[in-house]
N, C-alpha and C positions, 0 to 999 in steps of 0.2 A: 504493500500500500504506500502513496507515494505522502511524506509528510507534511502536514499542515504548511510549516516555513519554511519548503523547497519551491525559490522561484528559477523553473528552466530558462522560463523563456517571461522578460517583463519587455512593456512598453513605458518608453518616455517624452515626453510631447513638453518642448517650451525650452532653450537650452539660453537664456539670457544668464544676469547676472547672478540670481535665486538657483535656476535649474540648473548652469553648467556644474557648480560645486557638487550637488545635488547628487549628480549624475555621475561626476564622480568618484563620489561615497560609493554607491551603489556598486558600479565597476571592482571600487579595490575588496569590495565587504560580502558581495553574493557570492554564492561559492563558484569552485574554478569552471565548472560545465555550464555556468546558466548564462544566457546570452542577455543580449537589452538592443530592442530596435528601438533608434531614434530618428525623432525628426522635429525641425525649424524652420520657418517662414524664409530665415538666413540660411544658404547653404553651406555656407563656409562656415557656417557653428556645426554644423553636422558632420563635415571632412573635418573639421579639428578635432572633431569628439573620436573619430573612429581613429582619424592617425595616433594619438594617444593610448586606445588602446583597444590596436588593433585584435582582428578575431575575434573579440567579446563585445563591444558596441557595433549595431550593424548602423548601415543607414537606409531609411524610410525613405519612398518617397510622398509619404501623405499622410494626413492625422487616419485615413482608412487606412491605410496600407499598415500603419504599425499595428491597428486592431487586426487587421489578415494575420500579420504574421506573427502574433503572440497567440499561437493557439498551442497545446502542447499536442505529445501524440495520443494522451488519453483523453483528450476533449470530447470524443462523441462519447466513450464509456460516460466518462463524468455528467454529459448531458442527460442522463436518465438515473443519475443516482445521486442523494444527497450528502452533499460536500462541502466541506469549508476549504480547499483545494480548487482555487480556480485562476484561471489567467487573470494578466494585473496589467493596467494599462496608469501611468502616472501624467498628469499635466501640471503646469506651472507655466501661466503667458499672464501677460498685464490687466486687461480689463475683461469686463464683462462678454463683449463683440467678441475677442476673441475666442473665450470662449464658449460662446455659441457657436464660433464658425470651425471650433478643432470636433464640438460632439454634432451640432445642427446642419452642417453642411449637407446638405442632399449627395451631392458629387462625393466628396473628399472628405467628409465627418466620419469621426467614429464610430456613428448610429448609421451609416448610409449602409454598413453592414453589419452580419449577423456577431452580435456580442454577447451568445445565450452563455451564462455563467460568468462571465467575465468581472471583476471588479475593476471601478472605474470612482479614481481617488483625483480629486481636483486640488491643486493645493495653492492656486492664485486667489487672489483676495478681490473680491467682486460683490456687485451689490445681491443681495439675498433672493430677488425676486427672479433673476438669472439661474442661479442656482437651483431654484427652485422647477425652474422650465426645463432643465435638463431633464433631472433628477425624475418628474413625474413622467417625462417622453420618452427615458430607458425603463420606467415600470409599467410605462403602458405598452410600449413594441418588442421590449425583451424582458417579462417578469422574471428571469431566472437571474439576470444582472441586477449587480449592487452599483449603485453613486451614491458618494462621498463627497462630499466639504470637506476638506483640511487644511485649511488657511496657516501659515507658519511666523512665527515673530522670533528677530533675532539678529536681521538686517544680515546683508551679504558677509558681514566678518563672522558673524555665527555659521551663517551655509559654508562658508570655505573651513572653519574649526569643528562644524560639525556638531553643533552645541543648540541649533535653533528648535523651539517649540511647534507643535503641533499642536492646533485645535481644531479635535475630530469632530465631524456633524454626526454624530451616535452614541447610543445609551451603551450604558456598562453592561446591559444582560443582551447586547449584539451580538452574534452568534462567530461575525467576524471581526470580531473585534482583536482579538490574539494576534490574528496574521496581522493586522492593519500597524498595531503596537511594534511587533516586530518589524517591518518593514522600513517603518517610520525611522525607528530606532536605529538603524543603520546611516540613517543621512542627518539624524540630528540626535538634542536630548531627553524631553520631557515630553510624553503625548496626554493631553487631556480630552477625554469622554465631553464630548460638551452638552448632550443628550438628546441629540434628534438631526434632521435636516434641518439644515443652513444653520443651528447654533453655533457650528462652530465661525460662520462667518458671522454673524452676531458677537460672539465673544471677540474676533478679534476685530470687528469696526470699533468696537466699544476699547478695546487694548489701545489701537491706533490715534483715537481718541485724545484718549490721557496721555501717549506718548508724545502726540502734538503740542499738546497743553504744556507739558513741565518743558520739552525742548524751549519754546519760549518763555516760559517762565523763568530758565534758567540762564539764558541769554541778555533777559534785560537784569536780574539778581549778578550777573558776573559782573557784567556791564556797570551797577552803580557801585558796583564794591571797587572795580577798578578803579573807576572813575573820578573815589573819595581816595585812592591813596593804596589799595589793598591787591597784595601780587594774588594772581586768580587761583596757584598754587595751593596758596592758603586760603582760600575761598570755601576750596574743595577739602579739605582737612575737615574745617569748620561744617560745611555744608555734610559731612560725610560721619560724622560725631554728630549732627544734630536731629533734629524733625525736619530737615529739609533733605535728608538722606535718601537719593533715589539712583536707579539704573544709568540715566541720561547723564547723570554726573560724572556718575561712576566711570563709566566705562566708553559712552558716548559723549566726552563734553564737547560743548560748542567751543570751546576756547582752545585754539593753537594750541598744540606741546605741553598741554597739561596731564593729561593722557596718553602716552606714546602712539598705541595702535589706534586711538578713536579717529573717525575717517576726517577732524578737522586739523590733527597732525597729518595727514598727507594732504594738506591741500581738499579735502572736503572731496577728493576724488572717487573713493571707494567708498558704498557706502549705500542707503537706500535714497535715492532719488529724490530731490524737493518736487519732482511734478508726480510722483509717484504717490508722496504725501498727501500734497494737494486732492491729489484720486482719493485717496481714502478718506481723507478727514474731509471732504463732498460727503461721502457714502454714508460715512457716521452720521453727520449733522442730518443729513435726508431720512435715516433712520432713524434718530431720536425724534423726526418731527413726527414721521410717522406710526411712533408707538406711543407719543401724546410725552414725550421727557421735556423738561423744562433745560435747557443747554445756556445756560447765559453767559457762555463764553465761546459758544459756536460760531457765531457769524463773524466776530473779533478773527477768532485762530485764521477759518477759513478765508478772510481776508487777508491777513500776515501770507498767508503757504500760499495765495494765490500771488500775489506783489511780489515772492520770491520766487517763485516757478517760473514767471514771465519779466525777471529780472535778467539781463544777458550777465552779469557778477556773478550769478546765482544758480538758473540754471543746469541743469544736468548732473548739479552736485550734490552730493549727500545733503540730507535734508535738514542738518543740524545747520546748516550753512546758513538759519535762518537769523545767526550771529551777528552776522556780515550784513545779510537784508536788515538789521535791526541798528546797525552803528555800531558793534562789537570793534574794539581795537586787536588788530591781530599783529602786530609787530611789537609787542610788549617786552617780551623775551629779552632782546640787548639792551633795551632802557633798563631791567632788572637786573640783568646781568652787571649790567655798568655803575649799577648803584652801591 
């Protein structure tokens, strides 16, 4: 009997900045016989994935063609017997469109073919009501497939360390739940049950959220502490001992070279996107309107993340970068030094 967390043959659909790490986790951690067809809109994300490493990642030519060819050879057995053993197809692309157009595509989607048994884990961060259209159009054209939510937080330094969370759209007494945990846990750290379809993208608009919030928050808090005389260094010490102790400080702060790896020591290069932000903290605010939440810092944030997103300073850069859209001093370093 073939076991539950043996994947021969997985699919991977989305190879940006999130999926390529993702992908390859997966490569160095599934075992040495089990293959991974991929495919991107870019094709030269795809020849980079297979030259890397080579004879284990294939290349797709379609979001259908990776579902064709993720079928194992006991697939038709398994179609008549009840199993937690089933093909895995993984996605991770930007917004909502696309994916509609990687499961919805009539031509090229991964619904435009047969996906009986197949698990089918989404792990892009999109608005719920997308999600939602999927998810009921493979339980009505293929009942024997599963879709999944699994939205991830962690920003691209997590996807490359392998350390980023998962928030599953499913109850704890899911039947595939085990495989899913496992799976996950290969490409990152913590998976959270979030208890149904699309919670798990609820948990993380609402994550995204707050993450927008204290980025700013903490930008203009560096900002007047500098501002009065105080190295940002010690900012963070203070800020890190107190009740103002959070993640964004920690480990992403917005201030230059306070942090070594956080993405605004390199130049805000690396990192999760300010228009990506922007996408999300839309999503949220559009969510809390429509579950009736009082947000009295919504329209403020999504202001900010839009000024920066469509700031050319700003721009394409990690979203802590909202430092810099804010008057953050980022050459502070040799005045300190110098002092």
């Amino acid at each position: 009997m073939t076991h539950s967390h043996e994947f021969k043959k997985l699919g991977f659909i989305g190879l940006g900045a999130m999926g390529k790490p993702m992908l390859s986790h997966l490569a160095n951690k599934l075992p040495e016989e089990s293959r991974i067809w991929v495919y991107d809109v870019v094709e030269q994300m795809v020849d980079d994935a297979c030259a890397e490493f080579p004879g284990r990642v294939l290349k797709a030519k379609s979001a259908k063609d990776v579902a064709q060819q993720v079928v194992s050879l006991d697939a038709i057995v398994r179609k008549w017997q009840l199993t937690t053993c089933q093909d895995t197809v993984v996605s991770m692309v930007p917004e909502g469109a696309h994916v509609r157009s990687v499961y919805l595509d009539p031509q090229n989607g991964v619904c435009s073919t047969d996906i009986s048994n197949k698990l089918l884990i989404d792990c892009s961060t999109i608005d719920t009501a997308t999600s939602l259209a999927v998810k009921d159009h493979v339980a009505a054209e293929f009942p024997s497939a599963s879709f999944y939510d699994s939205p991830v937080s962690g920003g691209v330094v997590g996807a490359i360390k392998g350390t980023i969370a998962f928030f599953l759209g499913c109850a704890e007494s899911d039947p595939n739940l085990e495989r899913l945990t496992y799976l996950m846990g290969l490409m990152g750290g913590q998976v959270i049950p979030c208890g149904g379809p699309s919670l798990g993208l609820a948990a993380k608009l609402s994550n995204n959220y707050l993450s927008g919030i204290i980025a700013i928050a903490c930008s203009e808090a560096f900002d007047m502490g500098m501002r009065s005389g105080l190295d940002p260094r010690t900012l963070a010490k203070v800020y890190a001992a107190g009740t103002a102790q959070n993640t964004i400080c920690d480990k992403f702060c917005p201030v230059p070279h306070v942090y070594p790896e956080a993405p605004s020591s390199g130049g805000w290069k690396q990192g999760f996107k300010v228009q990506l932000m922007r996408k999300d903290f839309g999503l949220a605010v559009d969510m809390a309107k429509r579950v009736g939440s009082r947000n009295v810092l919504g329209d403020v944030g999504l202001q900010t993340y839009d000024g920066a997103a469509n700031d050319p300073r700003c721009r394409d850069l990690d979203s802590r970068v909202v430092y810099r859209y804010l008057g953050g001093q980022e050459d502070w370093q040799p005045k300190s030094n110098g002092a």
